[in-house]
C-alpha positions in Angstrom: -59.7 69.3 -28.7 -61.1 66.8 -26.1 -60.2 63.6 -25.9 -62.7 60.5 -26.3 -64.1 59.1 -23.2 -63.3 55.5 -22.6 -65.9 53.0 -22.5 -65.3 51.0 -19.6 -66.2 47.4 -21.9 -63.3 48.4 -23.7 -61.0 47.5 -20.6 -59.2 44.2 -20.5 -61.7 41.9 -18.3 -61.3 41.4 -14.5 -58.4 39.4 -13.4 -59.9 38.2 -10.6 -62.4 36.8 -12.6 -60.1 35.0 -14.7 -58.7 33.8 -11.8 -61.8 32.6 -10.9 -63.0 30.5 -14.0 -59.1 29.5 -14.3 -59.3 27.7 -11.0 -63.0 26.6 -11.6 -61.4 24.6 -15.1 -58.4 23.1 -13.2 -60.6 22.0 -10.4 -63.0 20.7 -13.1 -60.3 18.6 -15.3 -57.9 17.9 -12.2 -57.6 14.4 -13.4 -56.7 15.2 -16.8 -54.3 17.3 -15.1 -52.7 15.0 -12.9 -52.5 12.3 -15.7 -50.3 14.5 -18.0 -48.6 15.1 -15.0 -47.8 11.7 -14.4 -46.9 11.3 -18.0 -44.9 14.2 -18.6 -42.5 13.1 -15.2 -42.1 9.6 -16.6 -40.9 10.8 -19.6 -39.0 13.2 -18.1 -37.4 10.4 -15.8 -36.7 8.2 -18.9 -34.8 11.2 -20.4 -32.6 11.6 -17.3 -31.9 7.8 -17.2 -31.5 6.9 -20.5 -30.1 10.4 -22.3 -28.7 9.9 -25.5 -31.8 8.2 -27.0 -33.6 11.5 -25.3 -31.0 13.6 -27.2 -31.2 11.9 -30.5 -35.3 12.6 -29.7 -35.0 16.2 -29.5 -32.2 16.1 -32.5 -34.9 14.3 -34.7 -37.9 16.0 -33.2 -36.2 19.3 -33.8 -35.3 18.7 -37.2 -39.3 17.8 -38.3 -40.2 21.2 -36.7 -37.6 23.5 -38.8 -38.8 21.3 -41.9 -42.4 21.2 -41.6 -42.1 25.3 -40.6 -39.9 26.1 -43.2 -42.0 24.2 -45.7 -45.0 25.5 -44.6 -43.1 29.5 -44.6 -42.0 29.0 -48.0 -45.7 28.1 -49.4 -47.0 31.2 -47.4 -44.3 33.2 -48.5 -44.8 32.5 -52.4 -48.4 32.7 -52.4 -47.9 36.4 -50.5 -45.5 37.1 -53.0 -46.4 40.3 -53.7 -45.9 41.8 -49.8 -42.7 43.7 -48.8 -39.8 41.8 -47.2 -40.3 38.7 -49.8 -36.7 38.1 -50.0 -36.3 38.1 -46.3 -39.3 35.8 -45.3 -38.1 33.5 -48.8 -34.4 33.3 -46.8 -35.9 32.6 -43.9 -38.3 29.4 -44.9 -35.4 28.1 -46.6 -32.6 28.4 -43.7 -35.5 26.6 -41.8 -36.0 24.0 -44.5 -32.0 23.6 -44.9 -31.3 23.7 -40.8 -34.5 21.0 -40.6 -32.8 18.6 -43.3 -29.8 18.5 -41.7 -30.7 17.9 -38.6 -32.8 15.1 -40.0 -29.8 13.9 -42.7 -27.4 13.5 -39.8 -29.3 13.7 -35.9 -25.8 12.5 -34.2 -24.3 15.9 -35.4 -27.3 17.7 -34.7 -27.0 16.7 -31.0 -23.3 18.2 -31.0 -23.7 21.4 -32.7 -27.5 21.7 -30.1 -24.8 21.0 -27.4 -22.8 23.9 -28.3 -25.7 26.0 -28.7 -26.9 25.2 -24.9 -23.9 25.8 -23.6 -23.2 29.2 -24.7 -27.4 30.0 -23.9 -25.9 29.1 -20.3 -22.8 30.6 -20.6 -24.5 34.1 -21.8 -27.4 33.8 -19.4 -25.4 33.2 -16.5 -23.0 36.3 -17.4 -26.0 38.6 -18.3 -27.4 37.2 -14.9 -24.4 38.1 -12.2 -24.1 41.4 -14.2 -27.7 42.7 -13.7 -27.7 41.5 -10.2 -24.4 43.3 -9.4 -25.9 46.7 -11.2 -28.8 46.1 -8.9 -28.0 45.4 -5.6 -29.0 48.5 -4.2 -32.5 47.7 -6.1 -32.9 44.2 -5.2 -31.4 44.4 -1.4 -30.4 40.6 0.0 -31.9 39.0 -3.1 -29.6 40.3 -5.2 -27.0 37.4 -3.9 -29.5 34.5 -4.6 -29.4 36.2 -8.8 -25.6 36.4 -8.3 -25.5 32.2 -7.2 -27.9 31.5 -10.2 -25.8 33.3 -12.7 -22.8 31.0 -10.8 -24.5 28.2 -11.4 -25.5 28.9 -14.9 -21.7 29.3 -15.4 -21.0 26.1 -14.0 -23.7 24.0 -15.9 -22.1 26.1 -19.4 -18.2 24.8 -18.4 -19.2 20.7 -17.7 -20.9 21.3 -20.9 -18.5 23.4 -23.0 -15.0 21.2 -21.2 -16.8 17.9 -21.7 -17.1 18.6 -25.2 -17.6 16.2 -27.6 -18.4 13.1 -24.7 -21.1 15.6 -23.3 -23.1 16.3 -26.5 -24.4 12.7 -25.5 -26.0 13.3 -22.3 -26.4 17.1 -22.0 -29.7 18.0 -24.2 -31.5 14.4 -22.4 -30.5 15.1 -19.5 -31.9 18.9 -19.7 -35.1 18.1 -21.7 -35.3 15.0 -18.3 -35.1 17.5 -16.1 -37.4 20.1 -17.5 -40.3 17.6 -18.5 -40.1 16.1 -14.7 -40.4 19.8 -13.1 -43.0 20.5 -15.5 -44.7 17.3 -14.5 -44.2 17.7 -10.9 -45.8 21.1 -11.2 -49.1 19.9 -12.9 -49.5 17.3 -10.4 -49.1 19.5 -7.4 -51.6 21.6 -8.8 -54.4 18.5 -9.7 -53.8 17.4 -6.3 -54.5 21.0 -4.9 -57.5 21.4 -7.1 -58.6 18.1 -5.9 -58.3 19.2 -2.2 -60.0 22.1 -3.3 -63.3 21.0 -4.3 
C-alpha cells in the first residue's frame, strides 16, 4: 500500500513570511499601536492607584461575561437539543448564568471569593513551578535557579494575599489587573516606537 504524496500547498505557509507582512502591519498602524498603548498603561496606572474601584471593575465586568456567555450557551444548547452531552452543556450555561448573577447581585463578595481564587492560582503555580524546575535542573542547567526564584516569588505574592485575607480582597485583583494592563501597554508602545524607527 503506498502512501499519498503530499502536496507541498497543503503545508502551513512560510513563517518567515508571516513574519514579514506581520511587521509590514505593525509598521503600517504603529500609531494605532502606540495609542492603545498609551491607553492601556493609563488605565493600568489608574488600577494600581486607585484599586478597589479597579477590583469592583473586574468583579462587575466579570460578572456580565459569565451572564451574557451563559445566556448565550443555554440558547445554543436548547436549540442543539438533540446533540450528545445536552445535560452537560445545559449544566454548564446555567453555572455560568448562576456564577454571572451573583457576581452581579453582590460585586463586593465577588471580589473576595476572586481573591481567594488568585491566591491559590499563585499558590499552585508557584509550587508546580519550583517542582518542575528542581526535576529539571540537569535539563535546564543555571536557568533552572531563575524558575526556582519565580516559583518563590509566586509563593510569596499567594501568602500577602492568602494572610491579608479579608483587608486584601480590596487591593489584590486592581492592583494585579494595574499591573498587567501597564506591562501590556508598555509592550505595545515599545513595539510602535520600534516600528516607527523601523520605517
Amino acid at each position: 500500500m503506498t502512501l499519498p504524496q503530499e502536496n507541498p500547498q497543503d503545508n502551513p505557509p512560510d513563517i518567515a513570511k508571516l513574519q514579514s507582512k506581520m511587521n509590514a502591519a505593525v509598521k503600517e498602524h504603529w500609531k494605532a499601536f502606540l495609542f492603545e498603548g498609551i491607553v492601556l498603561a493609563l488605565l493600568g496606572l489608574a488600577a494600581m492607584v486607585v484599586p478597589p474601584l479597579a477590583s469592583l471593575a473586574t468583579a462587575i465586568f466579570l460578572g456580565w461575561m459569565f451572564l451574557i456567555t451563559g445566556v448565550v450557551g443555554l440558547f445554543a444548547t436548547y436549540w442543539a437539543r438533540q446533540m450528545p452531552g445536552f445535560w452537560w452543556s445545559l449544566f454548564s450555561a446555567a453555572l455560568a448564568v448562576l456564577a454571572g448573577g451573583m457576581l452581579l447581585a453582590n460585586p463586593v463578595q465577588g471580589i473576595f471569593t476572586l481573591t481567594l481564587v488568585v491566591g491559590a492560582y499563585f499558590l499552585a503555580e508557584g509550587v508546580v513551578t519550583i517542582m518542575y524546575a528542581l526535576e529539571h535542573r540537569r535539563e535546564l542547567s543555571e536557568r533552572w535557579g531563575w524558575l526556582v526564584m519565580s516559583g518563590v516569588m509566586d509563593l510569596v505574592i499567594a501568602f500577602i494575599i492568602v494572610a491579608g485575607l479579608p483587608d486584601s480582597s480590596q487591593w489584590a485583583i486592581g492592583l494585579l489587573v494595574g499591573i498587567n494592563l501597564v506591562l501590556g501597554g508598555a509592550s505595545l508602545v515599545g513595539m510602535a516606537l520600534a516600528a516607527r524607527k523601523a520605517s
